[in-house]
N, C-alpha and C positions, 0 to 999 in steps of 0.2 A: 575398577578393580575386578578381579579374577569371581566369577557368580558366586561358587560358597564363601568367600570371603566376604563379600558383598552383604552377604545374610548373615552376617557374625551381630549376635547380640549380647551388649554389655551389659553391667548389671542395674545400671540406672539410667533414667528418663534420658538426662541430661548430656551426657554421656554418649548415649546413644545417637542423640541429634546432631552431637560433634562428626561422629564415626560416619552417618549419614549424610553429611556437608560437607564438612573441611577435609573429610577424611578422603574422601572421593576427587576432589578438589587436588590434593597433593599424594594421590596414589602414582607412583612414580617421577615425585619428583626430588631432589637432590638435597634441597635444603641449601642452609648458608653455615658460617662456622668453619670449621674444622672437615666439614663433610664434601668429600669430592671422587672426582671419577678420575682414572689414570691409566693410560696405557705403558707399559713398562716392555722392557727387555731382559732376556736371560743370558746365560754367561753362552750361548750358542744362538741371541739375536732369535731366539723365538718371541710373539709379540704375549703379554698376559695385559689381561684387565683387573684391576682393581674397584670396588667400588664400595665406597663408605659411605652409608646414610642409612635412618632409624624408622623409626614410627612418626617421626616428624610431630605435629602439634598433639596428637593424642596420648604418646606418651608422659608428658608432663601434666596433660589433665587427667588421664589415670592417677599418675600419683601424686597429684593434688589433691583429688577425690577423697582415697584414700588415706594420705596422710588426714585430715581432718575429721578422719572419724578411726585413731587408732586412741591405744590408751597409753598414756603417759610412764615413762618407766625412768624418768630422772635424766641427769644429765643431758634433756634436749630432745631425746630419744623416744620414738613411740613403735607401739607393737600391735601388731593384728595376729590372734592367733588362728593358726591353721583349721583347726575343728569349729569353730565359730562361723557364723553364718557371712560376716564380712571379712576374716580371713581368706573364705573359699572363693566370694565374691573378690575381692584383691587378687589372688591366685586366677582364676578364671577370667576377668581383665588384661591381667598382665598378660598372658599367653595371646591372647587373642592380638593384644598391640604388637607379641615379638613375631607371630607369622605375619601380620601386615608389616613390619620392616623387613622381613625376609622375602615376603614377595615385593614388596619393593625393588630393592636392591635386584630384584631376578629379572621386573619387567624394564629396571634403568638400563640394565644389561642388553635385554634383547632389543632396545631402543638404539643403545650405542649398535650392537652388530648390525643393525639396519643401517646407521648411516656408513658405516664401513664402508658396507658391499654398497652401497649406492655410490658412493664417493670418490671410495679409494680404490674399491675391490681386492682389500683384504683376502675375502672369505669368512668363514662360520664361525660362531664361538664352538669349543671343545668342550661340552658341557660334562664331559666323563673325567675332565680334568678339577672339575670346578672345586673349590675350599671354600666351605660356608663355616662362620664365627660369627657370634656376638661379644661383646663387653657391658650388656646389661640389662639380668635376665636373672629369676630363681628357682631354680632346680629341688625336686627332694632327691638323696645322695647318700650314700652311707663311706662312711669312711673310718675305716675300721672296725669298730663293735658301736659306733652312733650313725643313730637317723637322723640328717640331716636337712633343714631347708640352708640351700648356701644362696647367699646372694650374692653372683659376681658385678661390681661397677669399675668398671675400668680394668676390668678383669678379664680375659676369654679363659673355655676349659682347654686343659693339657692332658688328659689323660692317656697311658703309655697307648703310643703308635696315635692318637689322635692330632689330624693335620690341624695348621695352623695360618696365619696371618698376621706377620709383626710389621705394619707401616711405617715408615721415620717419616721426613717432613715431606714437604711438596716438591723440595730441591733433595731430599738425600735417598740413598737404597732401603728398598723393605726389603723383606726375609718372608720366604714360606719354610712351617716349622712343624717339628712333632713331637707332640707330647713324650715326656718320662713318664709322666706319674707320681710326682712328687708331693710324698705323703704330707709333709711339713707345710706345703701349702695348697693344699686342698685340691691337687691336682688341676692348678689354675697356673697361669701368668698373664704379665705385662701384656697388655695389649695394642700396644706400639711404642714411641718414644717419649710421648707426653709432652707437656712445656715446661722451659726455663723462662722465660718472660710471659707476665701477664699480657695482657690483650692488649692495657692501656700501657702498660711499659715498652713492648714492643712500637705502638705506633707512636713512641712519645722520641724514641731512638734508632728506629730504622726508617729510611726515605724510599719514596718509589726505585729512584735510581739507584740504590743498594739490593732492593729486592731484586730487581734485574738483573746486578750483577750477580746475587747469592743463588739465579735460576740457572745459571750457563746458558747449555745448552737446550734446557731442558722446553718445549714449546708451553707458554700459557699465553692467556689473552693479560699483553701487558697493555691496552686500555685501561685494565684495572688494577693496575700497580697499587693506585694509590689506597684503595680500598680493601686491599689483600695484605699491605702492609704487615696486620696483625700476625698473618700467616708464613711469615717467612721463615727459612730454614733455619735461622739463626734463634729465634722465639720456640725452637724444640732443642730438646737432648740429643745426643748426640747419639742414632740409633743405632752404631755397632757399641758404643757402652752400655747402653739396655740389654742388648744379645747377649755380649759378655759377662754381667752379671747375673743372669738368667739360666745361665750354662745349666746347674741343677734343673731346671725343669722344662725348658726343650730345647730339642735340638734341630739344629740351623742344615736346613736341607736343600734352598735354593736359593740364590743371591739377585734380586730382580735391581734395575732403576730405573727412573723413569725417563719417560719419554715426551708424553704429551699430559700436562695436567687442567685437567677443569675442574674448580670451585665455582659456587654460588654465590652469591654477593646479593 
């Protein structure tokens, strides 16, 4: 990983040995899930990259860490507060896991333009074009006459004129989008289509040879039909009804689909 990131220290021992191992380990890699890379087309056949992936295993042991040392506040729910010494240590964690998914996702990038130009001879990525989002991340915010920590999950921000990135499945069109600003919901949205089928519902009622057919034309390595299964276009929403209902809080500024998609498995 990139040197000062390299030297990022978390707030415990433990922690840190992950960040030091695993974390170097899977700096730059894709993950499984839900998380993949996609080359897409615009309504004028210009090519765009897409690429979706996190913090990969440190994020979840960040907030394991932290979940286990917050204080109970009912219904299920626990809280770290801000001024508190493991509030700040949560806070300062957190941040450090969302720039290692950001540069992630920057060197998965410059890894794809490499094999590009090796391969295809594409050409360069347009990096003055690029749209950076997350969906899971906490900001302090003020929104209105409150000071806010907001926590978006499954959230990206929309703040008026702030670009965006609405994905649908692996077979349908995403959307680049720009914020309103909409007061009502915290100048956040949807951050892509989401699912209608669980994981195990989907592979319990869709076949390889359905996911093929729900790909068209679209290129993926169907080797792994059978294990992408879970992934199929049909196991999401339907991501011009998410746009649609969304209208209030951004708006629909390019219409991409894709082209060639790779998941991890």
């Amino acid at each position: 990983m990139p040197g000062d990131l390299s030297r990022g220290v978390l707030s415990d021992a433990r922690l840190q040995t992950l960040w030091n191992t695993t974390g170097v380990l899977e700096f730059a890699t894709i993950g499984s899930g839900n998380h993949f890379v996609e080359l897409q087309a615009d309504e004028s056949e210009r090519l765009w990259l897409m690429v979706h992936s996190g913090s990969r295993a440190l994020g979840p042991a960040i907030r394991d860490h932290h979940l286990a040392r917050g204080d109970s506040v009912g219904g299920g729910l626990k809280c770290l507060r801000s001024a508190d010494d493991s509030g700040a240590a949560y806070l300062h964690d957190a941040a450090l896991a969302r720039r290692f998914a950001e540069e992630n996702r920057r060197q998965i990038a410059l890894l794809v333009e490499e094999a590009l130009l090796g391969n295809a001879g594409l050409g360069h990525l347009q990096w003055a074009q690029a749209i950076t989002t997350d969906h899971n991340h906490v900001e302090h915010e003020t929104h209105g006459a409150s000071h806010l920590w907001v926590h978006r999950k499954g959230a990206m921000p929309a703040w008026p004129g702030q670009v965006g990135a609405l994905p649908g499945s692996m077979g349908s069109l995403s959307y680049h989008v720009v914020g309103r600003g909409c007061a009502d919901a915290l100048c956040s949205s949807a951050h892509g289509a989401g699912r209608i089928l669980s994981r195990t519902e989907a592979r319990r009622t869709i076949t390889p040879r359905e996911l093929q057919r729900q790909m068209g034309q679209v290129w993926y390595d169907f080797r792994q039909s059978d294990r992408l299964r879970d992934e199929a276009p049909a196991a999401y929403k339907d991501i011009r009804a998410v746009a649609r209902a969304q209208g209030e809080l951004v708006k629909v500024v390019r219409v991409v689909r894709p082209v060639l998609n790779y998941k991890g498995t």
